[in-house]
C-alpha positions in Angstrom: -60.4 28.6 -19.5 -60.1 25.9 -22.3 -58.0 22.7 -21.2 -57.0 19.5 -23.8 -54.9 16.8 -22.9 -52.6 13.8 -24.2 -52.0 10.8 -22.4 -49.3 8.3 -22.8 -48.1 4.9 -21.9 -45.8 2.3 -22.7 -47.1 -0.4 -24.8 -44.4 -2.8 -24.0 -40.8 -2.4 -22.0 -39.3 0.7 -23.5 -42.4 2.3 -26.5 -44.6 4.8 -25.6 -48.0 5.0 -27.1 -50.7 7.4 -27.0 -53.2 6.3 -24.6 -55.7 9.0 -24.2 -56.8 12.5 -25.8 -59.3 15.0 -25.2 -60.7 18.3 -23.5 -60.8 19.0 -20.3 -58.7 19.3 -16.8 -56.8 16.4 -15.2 -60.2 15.8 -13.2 -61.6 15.1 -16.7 -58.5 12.8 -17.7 -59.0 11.1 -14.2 -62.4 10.2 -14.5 -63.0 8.9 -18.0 -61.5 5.8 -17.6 -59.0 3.5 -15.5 -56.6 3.1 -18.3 -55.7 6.8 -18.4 -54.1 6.3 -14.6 -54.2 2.4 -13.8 -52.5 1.5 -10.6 -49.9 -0.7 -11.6 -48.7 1.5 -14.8 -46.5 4.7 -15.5 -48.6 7.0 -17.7 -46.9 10.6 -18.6 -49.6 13.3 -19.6 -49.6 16.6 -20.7 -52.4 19.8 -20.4 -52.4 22.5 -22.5 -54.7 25.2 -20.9 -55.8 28.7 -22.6 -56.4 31.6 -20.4 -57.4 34.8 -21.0 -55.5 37.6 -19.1 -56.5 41.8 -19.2 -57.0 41.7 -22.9 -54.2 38.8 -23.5 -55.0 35.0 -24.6 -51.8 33.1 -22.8 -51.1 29.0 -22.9 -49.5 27.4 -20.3 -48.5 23.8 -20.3 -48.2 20.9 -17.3 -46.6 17.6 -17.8 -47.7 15.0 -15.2 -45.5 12.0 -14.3 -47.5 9.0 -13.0 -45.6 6.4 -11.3 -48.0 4.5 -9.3 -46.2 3.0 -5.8 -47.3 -0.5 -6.7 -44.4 -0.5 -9.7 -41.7 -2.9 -8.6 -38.5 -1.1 -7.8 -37.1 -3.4 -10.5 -39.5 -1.0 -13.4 -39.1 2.6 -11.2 -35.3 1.6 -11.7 -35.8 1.9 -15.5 -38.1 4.1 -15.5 -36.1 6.8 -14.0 -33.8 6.7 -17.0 -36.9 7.4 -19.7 -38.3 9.9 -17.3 -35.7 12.8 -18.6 -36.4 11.5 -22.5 -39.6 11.7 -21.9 -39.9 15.3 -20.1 -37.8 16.5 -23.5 -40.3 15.4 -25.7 -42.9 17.1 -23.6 -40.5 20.5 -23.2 -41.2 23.1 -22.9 -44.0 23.1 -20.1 -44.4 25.5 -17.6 -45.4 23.8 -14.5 -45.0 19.7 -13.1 -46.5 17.2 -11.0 -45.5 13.8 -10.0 -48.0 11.9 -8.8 -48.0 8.0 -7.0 -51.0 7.9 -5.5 -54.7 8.7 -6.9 -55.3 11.6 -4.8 -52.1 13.9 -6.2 -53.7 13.6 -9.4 -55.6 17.0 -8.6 -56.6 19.8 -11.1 -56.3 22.4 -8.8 -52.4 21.9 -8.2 -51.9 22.6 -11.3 -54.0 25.6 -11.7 -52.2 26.7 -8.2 -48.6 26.5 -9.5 -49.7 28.0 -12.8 -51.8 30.8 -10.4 -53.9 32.6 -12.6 
């Protein structure tokens, strides 16, 4: 299985920017730094992961939404209405997970809904 990954954020109200990018699982994403999931930022992500199947090479994607529960309800409010742009620039993917806590950032629910 090879995995890579993009990151994003907003860099001020309403402009997302490209936080982090690399190889590896959500695990990976996780671990290499608090600014890829801080606690008090939205960050969206998405995995690209390369399986091999029989004799068949497949790709599936996963888009994760992070919305932290310390975000006021003032910013979840807006956020809401960028989640849907922000899930078409990621489309297509085959799987998602929302995540507000630390914990439901977990590589293995994604490998679960993708079951291979």
């Amino acid at each position: 299985v090879s995995t890579c990954y993009v990151v994003v954020g907003y860099s001020n109200k309403n402009t997302l920017t490209v936080v982090a990018e690399g190889e590896g699982t959500l695990e990976t994403a996780k671990n290499e730094g608090p600014q890829n999931f801080p606690k008090n930022k939205c960050r969206y992500a998405i995995f690209k992961s390369s399986h091999k199947v029989e004799l068949a090479n497949t790709v599936k994607f996963a888009f994760v939404d992070w919305t932290p529960t310390t975000i006021s309800p003032l910013r979840k409010g807006l956020l809401s209405i960028h989640k849907g742009q922000v899930r078409q620039i990621f489309h297509p993917y085959h799987v998602s997970l929302e995540c507000s806590d630390i914990e439901d950032l977990d590589s293995n629910a994604i490998e679960d809904k993708i079951s291979f």
